[in-house]
N, C-alpha and C positions, 0 to 999 in steps of 0.2 A: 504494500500500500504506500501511498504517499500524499503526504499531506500539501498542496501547493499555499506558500505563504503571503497571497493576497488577501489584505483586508477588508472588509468588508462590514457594513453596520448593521450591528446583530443587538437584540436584544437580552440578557442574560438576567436569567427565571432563578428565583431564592430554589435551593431546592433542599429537600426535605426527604430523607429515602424510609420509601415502603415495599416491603414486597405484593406481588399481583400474584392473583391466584388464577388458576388454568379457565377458571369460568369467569373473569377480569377482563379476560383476554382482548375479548369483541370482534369483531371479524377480520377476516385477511385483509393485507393490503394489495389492492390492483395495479399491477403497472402501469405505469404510464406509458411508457412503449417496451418493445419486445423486439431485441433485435432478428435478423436474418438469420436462419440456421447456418452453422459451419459443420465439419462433413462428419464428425467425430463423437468430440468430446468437452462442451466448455470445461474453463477452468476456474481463471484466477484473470481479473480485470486491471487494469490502471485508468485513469483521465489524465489526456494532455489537453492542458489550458492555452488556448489560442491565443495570443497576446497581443495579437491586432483585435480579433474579435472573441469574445469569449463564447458566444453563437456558435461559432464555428469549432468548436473544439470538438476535441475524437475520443472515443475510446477505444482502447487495446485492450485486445482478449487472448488467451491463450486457448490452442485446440488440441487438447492434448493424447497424444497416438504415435505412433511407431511411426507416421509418416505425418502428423500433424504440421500447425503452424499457427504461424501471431497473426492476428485481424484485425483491421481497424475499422469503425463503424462510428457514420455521423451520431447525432443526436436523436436522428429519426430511425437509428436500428439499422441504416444501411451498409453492406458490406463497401469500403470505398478503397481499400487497398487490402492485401496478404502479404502473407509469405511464407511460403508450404515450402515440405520436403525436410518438416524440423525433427528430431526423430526423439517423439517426446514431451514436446516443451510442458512445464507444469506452470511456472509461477512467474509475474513479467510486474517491474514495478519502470517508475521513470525518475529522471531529474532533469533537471533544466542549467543550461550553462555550464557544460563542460566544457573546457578549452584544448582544443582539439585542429592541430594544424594553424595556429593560431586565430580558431574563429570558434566564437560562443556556438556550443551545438547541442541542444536537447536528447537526451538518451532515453532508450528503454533497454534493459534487462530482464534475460528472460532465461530459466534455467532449462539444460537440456540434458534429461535424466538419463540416457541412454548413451552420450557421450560422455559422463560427467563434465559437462561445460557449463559456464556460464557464456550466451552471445548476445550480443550489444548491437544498439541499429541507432540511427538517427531519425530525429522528428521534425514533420511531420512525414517525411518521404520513405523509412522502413529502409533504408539502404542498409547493409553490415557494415559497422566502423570498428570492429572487435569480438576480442573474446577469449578466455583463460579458461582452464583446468582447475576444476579445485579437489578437496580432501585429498591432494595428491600425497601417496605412502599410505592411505589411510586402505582397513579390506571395506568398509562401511562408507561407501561413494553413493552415488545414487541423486544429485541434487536434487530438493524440487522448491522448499521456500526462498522466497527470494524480494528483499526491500531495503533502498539506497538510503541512504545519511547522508545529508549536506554539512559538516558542520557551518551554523552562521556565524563566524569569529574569523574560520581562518579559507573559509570556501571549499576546503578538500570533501571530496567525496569519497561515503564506502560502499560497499556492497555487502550484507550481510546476506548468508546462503548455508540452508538447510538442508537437510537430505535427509531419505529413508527411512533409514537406523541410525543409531551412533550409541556413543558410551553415555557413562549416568554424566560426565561431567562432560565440557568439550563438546557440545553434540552442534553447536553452529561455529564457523569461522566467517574471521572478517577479513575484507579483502579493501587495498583501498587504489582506487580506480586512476591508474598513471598510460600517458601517452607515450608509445616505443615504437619508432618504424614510423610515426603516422597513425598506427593503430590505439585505438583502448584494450589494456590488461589491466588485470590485476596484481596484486602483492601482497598478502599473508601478511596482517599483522595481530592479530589476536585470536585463539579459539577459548570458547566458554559458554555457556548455559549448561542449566542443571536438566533433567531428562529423566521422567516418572519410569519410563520402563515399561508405562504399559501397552503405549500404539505407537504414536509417530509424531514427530512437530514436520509442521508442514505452512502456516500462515503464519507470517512476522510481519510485522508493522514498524513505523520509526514515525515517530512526536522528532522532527527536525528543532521546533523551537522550543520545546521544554526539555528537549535532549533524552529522551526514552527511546528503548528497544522494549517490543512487547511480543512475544510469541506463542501460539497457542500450544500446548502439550496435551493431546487429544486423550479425553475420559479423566485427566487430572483437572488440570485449571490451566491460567493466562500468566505466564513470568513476567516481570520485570526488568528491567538492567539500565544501563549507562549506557548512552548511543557513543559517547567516545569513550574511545581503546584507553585512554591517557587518564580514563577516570576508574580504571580499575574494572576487576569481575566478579565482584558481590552483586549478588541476590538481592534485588531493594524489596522484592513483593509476589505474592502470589495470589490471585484472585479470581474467582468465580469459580471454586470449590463447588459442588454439590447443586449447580444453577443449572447443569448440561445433562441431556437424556442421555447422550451419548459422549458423542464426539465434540469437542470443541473445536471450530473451525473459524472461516474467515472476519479479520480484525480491521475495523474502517477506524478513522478519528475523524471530526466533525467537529472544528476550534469555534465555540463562539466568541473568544478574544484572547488576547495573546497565550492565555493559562487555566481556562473554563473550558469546557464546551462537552462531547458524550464519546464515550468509546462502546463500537457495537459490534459485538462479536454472535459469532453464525452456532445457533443453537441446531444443530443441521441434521438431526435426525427427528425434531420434533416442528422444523420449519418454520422458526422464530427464529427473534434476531434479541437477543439481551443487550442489555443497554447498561452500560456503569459512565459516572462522571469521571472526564478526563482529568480533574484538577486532584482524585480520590480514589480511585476504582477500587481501594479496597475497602470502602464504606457498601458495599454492596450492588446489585444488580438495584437497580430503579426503576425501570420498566422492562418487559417482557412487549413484543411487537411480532404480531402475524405478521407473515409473509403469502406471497405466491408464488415466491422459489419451490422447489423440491433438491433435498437434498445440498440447501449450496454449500458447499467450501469456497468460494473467492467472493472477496467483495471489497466494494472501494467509494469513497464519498468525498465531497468537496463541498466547499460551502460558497464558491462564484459563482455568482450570478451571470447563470447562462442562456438570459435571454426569456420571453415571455412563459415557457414551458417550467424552464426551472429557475425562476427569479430567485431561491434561497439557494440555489446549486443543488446536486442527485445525488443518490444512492443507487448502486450499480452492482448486482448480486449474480453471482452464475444460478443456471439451474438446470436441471436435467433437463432433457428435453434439444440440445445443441445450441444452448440459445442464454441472454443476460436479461437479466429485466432493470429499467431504469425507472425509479422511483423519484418524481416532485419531491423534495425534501420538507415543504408544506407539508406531508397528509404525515412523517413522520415525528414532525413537532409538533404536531396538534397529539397525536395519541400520546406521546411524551409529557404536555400539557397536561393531556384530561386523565392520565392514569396517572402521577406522580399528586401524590397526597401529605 
């Protein structure tokens, strides 16, 4: 996931945490559009924000299969570009502003579990500008989560990337995204999270401007950490223990100002989205939010205003079916509104 750091005037609600009960619930929520099927597999989403127009921005999807590929799709669900022949791809997050050949060039990252790679493209055009190897030495390869770190201090970019299996400690490394040849790699500079043992970590998130790494450990709960290497590998938190039917899955952030706003994570066998405040998440889930996903694991949300549709910015969830659903970010502050007590 990735947070894009445009401002925007947001109102921010006293909030009070209650749990909802399954008959609380109220009915799903409908998408607002429903992109074009791809041939496969959705996966795992990003938004790139159009900086001439924010109207015009895209979303990238991952197709994930032995011969899959990354898709990019207007706002109105339409396939507008690919790039097949990935053998793979699971998880694609973006940044903006890497200096590359000496010119500002917007990236996505997308991991390809079949290769252990991570490959790198430019935006909005999808060309390859790169691409490293990771858990190299490691037998427990396999990437599939995958979301960058800007730090805002010093500009450097990282790549954080999960995979399959791994050990109880060590089970993500960080990479931090340097130009060689022309090309973007990476470089190993930290490995760390702790890891339940009992499924797989697969969605990681990064809070660029509070500095948080956040990643789901499916059937335990959501970690915590330090988005910079320089700040160490303690544990800050663990949360939303006992909140999941199953799997804990895909993690969005949704800032409403520099240090508030909700973090939603994909309740994905029961087809809800749980909701903790991003300034606390360990004061508990606050709302509980149907969906009309099935099954998602990727999801991704922004809070620009992108135009008459999504004047508060989307939410953008895989879901079976080959297909994303993109959510007015309206109908999910209203239910946020009307269930938080």
């Amino acid at each position: 996931m990735k947070k894009v750091n445009y401002s925007i005037a947001l109102s921010v609600l006293p909030f009070v945490v209650s749990c909802v009960g399954q008959s609380q619930l109220g009915k799903k929520l409908e998408p607002t559009v429903v992109t074009e099927t791809v041939m496969y597999d959705t996966d795992d989403p990003a938004i790139w924000i159009n900086p001439q127009d924010a109207s015009q921005s895209i979303i990238i999807g991952t197709d994930k299969d032995t011969n899959g590929g990354l898709y990019a799709f207007n706002l109105d669900g339409k396939i507008i570009n690919k790039v097949l022949g990935l053998k793979r791809p699971n998880n694609v997050d973006i940044e903006y502003e890497f200096e590359l050949n000496g010119q500002k060039t917007d990236i996505a990252a997308t991991t390809e579990r079949e290769t252990n790679k991570v490959k790198l493209y430019s935006l909005p055009d999808l060309k390859e500008v790169g691409e490293f190897s990771v858990f190299d030495g490691e037998t427990e390869r396999g990437p599939m989560g995958i979301s960058i770190y800007k730090n805002p201090k010093t500009g450097e970019i990282f790549a954080i990337v999960g995979r399959k299996s791994g050990p109880n400690d060590g089970y993500l490394w960080q990479y931090k995204l340097i130009e060689k040849d022309g090309k973007i790699t990476g470089k190993v500079v930290r490995k760390f999270g702790k890891y339940s043992g009992l499924k797989e970590i697969e969605s990681i998130a990064v809070d660029d401007e509070m500095g948080y790494i956040y990643y789901s450990d499916e059937m335990f709960g959501v970690h915590q950490y330090y988005a910079d290497p320089k700040k160490g590998n303690e544990e800050l938190a663990v949360f939303g223990k006992g909140d999941f039917t199953s799997d804990v899955e895909g993690i969005s952030i949704y800032p409403t100002s520099a240090n508030t706003g909700y973090i939603l994570v994909s309740n994905q066998q029961k087809d809800t989205f749980n909701v903790y405040l991003r300034e606390n998440p360990t004061k508990g889930r606050i709302v509980e939010i149907p969906v009309s996903t099935k099954e998602s694991d990727g999801s991704e949300v922004t809070n620009v205003n992108l135009g008459a549709k999504f004047p508060k910015g989307v939410f953008v969830a895989m879901s079976n079916g080959k297909v994303f659903h993109l959510y007015d970010w309206r109908m999910l502050e209203e239910r946020i509104k009307t269930n938080m007590k």
